[in-house]
Wavefront OBJ file of the C-alpha trace (Angstrom):
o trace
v 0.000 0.000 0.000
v 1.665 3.224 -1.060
v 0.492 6.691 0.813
v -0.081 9.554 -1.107
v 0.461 13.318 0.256
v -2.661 15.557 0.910
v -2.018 19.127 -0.055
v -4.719 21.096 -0.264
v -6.410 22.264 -3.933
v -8.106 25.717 -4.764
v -10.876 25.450 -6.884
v -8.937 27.219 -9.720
v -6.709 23.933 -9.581
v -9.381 21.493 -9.444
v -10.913 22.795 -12.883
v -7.890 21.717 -14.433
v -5.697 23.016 -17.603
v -8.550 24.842 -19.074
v -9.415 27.505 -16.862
v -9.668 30.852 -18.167
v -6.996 33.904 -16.766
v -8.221 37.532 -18.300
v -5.909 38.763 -20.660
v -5.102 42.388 -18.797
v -3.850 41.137 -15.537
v -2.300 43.404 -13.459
v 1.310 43.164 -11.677
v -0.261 41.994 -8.689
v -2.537 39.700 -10.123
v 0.515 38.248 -12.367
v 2.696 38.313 -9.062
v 0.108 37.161 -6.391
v -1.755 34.540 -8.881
v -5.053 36.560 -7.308
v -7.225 35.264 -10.131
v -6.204 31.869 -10.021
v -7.544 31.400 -6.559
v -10.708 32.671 -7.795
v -10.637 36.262 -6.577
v -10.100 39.930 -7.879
v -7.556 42.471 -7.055
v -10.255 44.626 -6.123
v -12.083 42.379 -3.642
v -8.417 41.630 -1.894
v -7.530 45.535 -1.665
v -11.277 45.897 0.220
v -10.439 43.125 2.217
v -6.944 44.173 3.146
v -8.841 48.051 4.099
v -11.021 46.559 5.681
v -9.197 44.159 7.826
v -6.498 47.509 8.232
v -9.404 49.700 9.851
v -10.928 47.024 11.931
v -6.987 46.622 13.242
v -6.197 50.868 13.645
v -10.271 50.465 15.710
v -9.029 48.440 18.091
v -5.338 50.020 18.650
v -7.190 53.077 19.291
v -9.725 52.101 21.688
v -7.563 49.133 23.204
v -5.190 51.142 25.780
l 1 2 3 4 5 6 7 8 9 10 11 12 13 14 15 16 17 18 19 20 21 22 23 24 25 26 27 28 29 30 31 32 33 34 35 36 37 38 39 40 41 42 43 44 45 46 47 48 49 50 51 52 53 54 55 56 57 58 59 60 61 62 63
């Protein structure tokens, strides 16, 4: 019995060779591979403002 290694698969892998990347990716799309995990640059800079305010919220009211 051989054992084979679990790694974990995005869906963008699971669809296989045929998936479709848009043709004007950005630098941080092309660097990041942010489509290819099934996102957008846009919905990653929201969530990175997002999660930056909910951080500077609690620094402030914290001490």
């Amino acid at each position: 019995m051989t054992q084979q290694s679990v790694e974990p698969r995005t869906a963008a892998e699971d669809s296989g060779e045929g998936t479709r990347v848009p043709a004007g990716r950005s630098w941080l799309d092309r660097y990041f591979h942010i489509s290819l995990r099934g996102s957008t640059v846009a919905r990653e800079v929201r969530g990175g403002v997002t999660t930056f305010m909910a951080m500077a919220y609690i620094l402030l009211l914290n001490p």
